[in-house]
N, C-alpha and C positions, 0 to 999 in steps of 0.2 A: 022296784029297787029294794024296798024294803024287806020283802018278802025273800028275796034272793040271800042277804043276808043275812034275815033268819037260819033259811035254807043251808046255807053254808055256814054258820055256828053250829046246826045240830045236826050237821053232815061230819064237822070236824071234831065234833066231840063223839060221835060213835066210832070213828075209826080210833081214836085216842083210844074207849074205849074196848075194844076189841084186839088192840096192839100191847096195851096192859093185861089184858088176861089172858095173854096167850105166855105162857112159864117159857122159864129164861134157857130149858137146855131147850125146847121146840125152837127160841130163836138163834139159840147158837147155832142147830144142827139147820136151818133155815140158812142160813148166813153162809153158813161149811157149804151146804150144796152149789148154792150164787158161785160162791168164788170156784170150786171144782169147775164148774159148765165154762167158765171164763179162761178157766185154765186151759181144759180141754179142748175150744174155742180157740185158743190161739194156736192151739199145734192140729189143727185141721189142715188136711190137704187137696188139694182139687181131687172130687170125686168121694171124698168121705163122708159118710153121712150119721150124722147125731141124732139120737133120741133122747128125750129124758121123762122121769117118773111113767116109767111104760107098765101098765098090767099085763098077767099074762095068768095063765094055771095050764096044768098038765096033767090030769089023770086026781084031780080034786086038790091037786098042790097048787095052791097060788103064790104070787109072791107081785111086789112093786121093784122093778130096775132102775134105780138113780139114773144112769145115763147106759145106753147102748151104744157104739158106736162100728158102724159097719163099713168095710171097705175091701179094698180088694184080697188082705192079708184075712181076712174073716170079720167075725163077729165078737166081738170085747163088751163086758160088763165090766161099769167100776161103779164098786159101792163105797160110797161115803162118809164118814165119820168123823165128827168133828167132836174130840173129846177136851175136856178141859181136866189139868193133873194127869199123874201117872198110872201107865196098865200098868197088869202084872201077869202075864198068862203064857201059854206054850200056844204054840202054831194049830195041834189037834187039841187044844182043851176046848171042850163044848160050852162054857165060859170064860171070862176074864174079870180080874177085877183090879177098876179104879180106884185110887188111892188118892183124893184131895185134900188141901190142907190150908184151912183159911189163914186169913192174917194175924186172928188169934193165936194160932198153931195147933188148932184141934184138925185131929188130921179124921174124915170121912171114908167109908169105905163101900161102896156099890157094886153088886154085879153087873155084867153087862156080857150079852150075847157077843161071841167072839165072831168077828165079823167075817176072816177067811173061810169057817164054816160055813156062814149065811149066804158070801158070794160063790162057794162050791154049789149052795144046792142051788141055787140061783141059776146059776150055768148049766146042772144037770135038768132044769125044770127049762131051760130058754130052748137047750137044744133039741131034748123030746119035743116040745112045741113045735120047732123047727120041723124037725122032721115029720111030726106028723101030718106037719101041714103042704109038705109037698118040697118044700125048700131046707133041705139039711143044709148045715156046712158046720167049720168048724168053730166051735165057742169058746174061749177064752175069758177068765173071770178076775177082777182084779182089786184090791182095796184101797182107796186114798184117805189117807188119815190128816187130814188137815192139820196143821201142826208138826205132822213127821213124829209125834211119839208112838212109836210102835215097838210093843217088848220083844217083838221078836226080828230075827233076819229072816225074809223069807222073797219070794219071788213074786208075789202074790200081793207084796204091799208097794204102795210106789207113792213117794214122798216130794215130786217137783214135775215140772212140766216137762222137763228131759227124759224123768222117770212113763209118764205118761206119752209121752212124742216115740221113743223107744219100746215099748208095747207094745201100741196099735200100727205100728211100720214098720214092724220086725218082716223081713221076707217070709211068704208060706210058702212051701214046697206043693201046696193045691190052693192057687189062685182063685178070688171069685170072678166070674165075669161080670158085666155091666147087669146082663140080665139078671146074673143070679140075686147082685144086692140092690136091686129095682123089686124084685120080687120077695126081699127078707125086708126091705123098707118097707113095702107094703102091708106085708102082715104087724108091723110095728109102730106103725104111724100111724 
């Protein structure tokens, strides 16, 4: 008995440690993803099928997909982002930048990869993969910005679970069959 709770004092002090050294945007953007999958998770519908942190590369291109989701209307990427403070950027800037401002009032200012870019190549990397693996369809790419601050209006960002439920169930004019996302599941799971 005694041993056991050794065991578990210096079991609970290394995850304490290991939760402390992991930097606070890693747990924010940890935290963003949870709730996205939860999001997206609740607007499933029979027969839809969810990925998430899927690897993939395409011609030496790799890249991680936060969540895929496949279904009859096709194949949708939404990538993540959980920012804290204000962007500032255009819809094609190849960056953005964040603008923080503590309680002090010093206000911070960071780049950061603009993420409708990163879910475009994203999509053009999923669906050569696709395709070259024998299973094309059509790829759809999309951004969820936790928090809903996004400087721009665009189509591309989707800010609620209505926003997300109306994405991935919009009708396609080329349906997938059972088959075809049994065989896109596959290569993705």
């Amino acid at each position: 008995m005694r041993y056991f709770l050794i065991f578990g004092a210096v079991l609970a002090l290394f995850v304490l440690f290991l939760v402390l050294r992991t930097p606070e945007w890693k747990r924010a953007g940890n935290r963003g993803e949870r709730y996205a999958r939860r999001v997206i998770k609740g607007v499933l519908r029979p027969g839809d099928r969810a990925f998430h942190n899927v690897k993939i590369s395409f011609d030496g291109k790799r890249t991680e997909l936060d969540n895929v989701i496949v279904n009859k209307n096709g194949v949708f990427v939404i990538e993540v982002k959980s920012y804290k403070g204000r962007l500032v950027g255009g819809e094609d800037d190849f960056e953005w930048r964040k603008l923080k401002t503590t309680g002090a009032g010093n206000t911070y200012e960071k780049e950061v990869r603009n993420p409708i870019r990163q879910v475009r190549r994203q999509v053009y990397i999923l669906s050569h993969f696709l395709r070259e693996s024998g299973a094309g369809a059509w790829v759809a790419g999309y951004v969820m910005l936790v928090g809903g601050r996004s400087p721009v209006k665009s189509g591309y960002i989707l800010g609620s679970a209505r926003d997300v439920d109306r994405a991935i169930h919009r009708r396609s004019d080329t349906p997938l069959s059972r088959e075809q996302i049994e065989k896109i599941a596959g290569f993705l799971g």
